[in-house]
C-alpha positions, 0 to 999 in steps of 0.5 A: 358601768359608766363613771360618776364624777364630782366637784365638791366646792365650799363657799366662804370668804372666811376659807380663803382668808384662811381664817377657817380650815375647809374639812369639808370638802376632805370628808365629803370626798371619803364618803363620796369615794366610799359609794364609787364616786370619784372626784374631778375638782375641789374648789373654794370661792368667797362671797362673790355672786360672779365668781359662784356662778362661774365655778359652778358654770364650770363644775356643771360641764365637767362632773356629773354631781357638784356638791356644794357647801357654805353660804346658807345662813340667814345674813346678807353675806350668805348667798349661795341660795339666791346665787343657785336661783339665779344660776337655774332660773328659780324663784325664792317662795316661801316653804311651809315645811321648812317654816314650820322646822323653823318655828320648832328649832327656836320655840324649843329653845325658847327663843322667837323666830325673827325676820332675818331667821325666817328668811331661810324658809324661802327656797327656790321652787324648782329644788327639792328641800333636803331637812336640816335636823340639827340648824336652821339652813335647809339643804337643795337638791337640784337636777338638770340633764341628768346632773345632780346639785346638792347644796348644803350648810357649811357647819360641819356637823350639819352637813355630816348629818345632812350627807349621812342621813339623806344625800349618800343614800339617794346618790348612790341610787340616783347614780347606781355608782361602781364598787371601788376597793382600796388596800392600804398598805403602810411602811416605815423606815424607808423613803418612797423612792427607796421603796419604789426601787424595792418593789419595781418588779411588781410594780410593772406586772400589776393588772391594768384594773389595779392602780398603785398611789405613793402616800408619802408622810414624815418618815413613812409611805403608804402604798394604795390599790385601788380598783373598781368593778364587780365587788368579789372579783376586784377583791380578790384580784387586789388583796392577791396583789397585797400579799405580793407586795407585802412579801416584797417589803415586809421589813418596812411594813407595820399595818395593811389597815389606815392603822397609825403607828402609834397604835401597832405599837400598843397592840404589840405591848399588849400583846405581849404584856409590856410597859414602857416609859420615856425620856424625852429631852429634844422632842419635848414629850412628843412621843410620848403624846402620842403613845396615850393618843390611843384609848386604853394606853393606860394598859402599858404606858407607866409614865415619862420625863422630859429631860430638857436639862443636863441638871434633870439628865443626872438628878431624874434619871441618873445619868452619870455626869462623867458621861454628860461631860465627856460626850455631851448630852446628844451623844450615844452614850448619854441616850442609852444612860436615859434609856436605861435610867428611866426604864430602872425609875419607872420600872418598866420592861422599856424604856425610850429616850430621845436627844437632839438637836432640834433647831433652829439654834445650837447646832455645832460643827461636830453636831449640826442642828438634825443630830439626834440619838434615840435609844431602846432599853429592855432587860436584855439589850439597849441600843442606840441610832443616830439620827441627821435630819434638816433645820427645820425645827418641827419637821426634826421632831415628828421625824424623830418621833417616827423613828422612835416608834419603829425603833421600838417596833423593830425591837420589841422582843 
């Protein structure tokens, strides 16, 4: 079975000065690669009548779908729709189906179609109108040499709705696209390189139809396989090929699902009937935010403090000044004292505690800007780990706050 291509290209002044976030063109890939379209190119072009004819020029010679989103409202600096009559050689004539959608968008909202609105019912004859259901900026599909051009508004919501609705289930009849099956498999704790040392082996005796893709991100990786072809087959050949690799690195694996870490760990305190608290001082509730990201985290989060000052240290949770004075607030020490002192306070089976230096200031030459200790307490042990990161101050945090998770991964009783 032959494989389909995309270009997906969003038009827009506003995305290249950066003034919107083009989330567009991630989500239309998700779905395209859902139906066994693979993309060849994303791009991003303004306003410019030169420049959208050339990018879609080329996006014609090298895919066979070009979606493409922006540009489709009703004011003079929209304009894909007159761009893409020109590209095919259309004329705008105005669209009685899509009038009459007009006209019933503004009368139920009690407002009167005016001229400048009204000019979006004109479309080029030789497309066919994909239906806005939710805005006022039809949609045009296109086909020529048996390629397809969908355009559609750049308003995500619209555009979702557009592609879920009407234009993914046209594609993948029109294009009577591949099966493709991806396995996520995801680690922690350990760097891609390490990683990749660790499970080489395997790596160089995987089926020429499984392809494997490194996914790193602060303090994890995520390994991909991926295959395509008859549905049953490529599952079985992938997942048998998962269970290798998940044998080969299982102490740095939390979830074969696009599953995040923060949610492994709540299913893993419900599981087993456990609350958890937190003392944060350097990552300033950052962990724990990201615990009650996950709905329904109320079942095992009690509560944290963040303990930025050594005054809160002692007063809140009942660090002992002694210790404060003679190791410092970033020292083993005092992290188990706010481990333990919180988990007493909230009276929780856990209790978690970061502190640290973040940066870009305070660092000293015994403790450098990237020192930082984390520490797990429950009824039978505490423990510590000592952390040396980089200088840069957000970076430090999210590593720390990814450390902490799969401190209390690998602690949990």
């Amino acid at each position: 079975m032959k494989s389909i291509f995309a270009d997906v290209i969003t038009i827009g002044d506003e995305i290249l000065y950066g003034q919107i976030t083009d989330t567009n063109s991630q989500w239309i890939s998700e779905e395209l690669d859902k139906i066994g379209i693979k993309i060849s190119r994303k791009t991003s072009v303004g306003d410019n009548e030169t420049d959208i004819l050339q990018i879609v020029k080329e996006a014609e010679f090298r895919s066979d779908l070009i979606l493409i989103t922006g540009g489709l409202g009703p004011t003079s600096d929209d304009i894909t729709k007159p761009c893409l009559a020109k590209y095919f050689n259309s004329k705008l004539i105005l669209n009685q189906d899509v009038l009459k959608d007009l006209q019933e968008f503004f009368s139920k909202r009690g407002r009167e179609l005016n001229e400048t609105n009204k000019q979006q019912a004109y479309i080029p004859d030789l497309c066919k109108v994909i239906r806005n259901n939710y805005g006022t900026a039809p949609g045009m599909w296109f086909q020529r040499n048996g390629k397809v051009f969908v355009s559609m508004p750049g308003v995500p919501f619209e555009m979702k709705a557009m592609m879920t609705e009407t234009i993914l289930p046209q594609l993948k009849y029109y294009f009577n696209t591949p099966f493709i099956y991806h396995r996520i498999i995801k680690t922690i704790g350990i760097g891609e390189s390490f990683l990749a040392d660790k499970i080489k082996d395997w790596e160089n005796t995987l089926p020429a139809q499984v392809k494997l893709a490194y996914l790193p991100s602060i303090g994890e990786v995520k390994l991909r396989l991926t295959a395509s072809g008859e549905e049953a087959m490529i599952k079985s050949l992938v997942d048998k090929e998962a269970t290798k690799v998940k044998e080969l690195a299982k102490e740095y694996i939390y979830a074969d699902l696009e599953e995040p870490i923060e949610k492994v760990i709540g299913e893993m305190l419900k599981n087993r009937g456990l609350t958890i608290s937190f003392a944060e001082s350097c990552t300033g509730g950052y962990v724990s935010a990201l615990i009650t990201s996950v709905a329904g985290s109320s079942e095992y989060f009690t509560g944290s403090v963040i303990a930025y000052s050594n005054k809160v240290k002692e007063n809140q949770l009942g660090v002992k000044a002694e210790t404060l004075k003679t190791y410092g607030a970033v020292s083993e020490e005092t992290v188990k004292e706010m481990a333990e002192g919180i988990r007493n306070r909230f009276n929780s089976d856990i209790g978690i505690a970061t502190s640290g230096i973040a940066g870009p200031g305070g660092g000293t030459p015994e403790k450098p800007v990237g020192t930082i200790w984390i520490a797990y307490s429950d009824k039978h042990k505490t423990v510590a780990r000592k952390l040396l990161l980089g200088k840069l101050r957000d970076i430090n945090i999210k590593q720390t706050a990814t450390a902490t998770l799969n401190l209390i991964r690998q602690s949990l009783p």
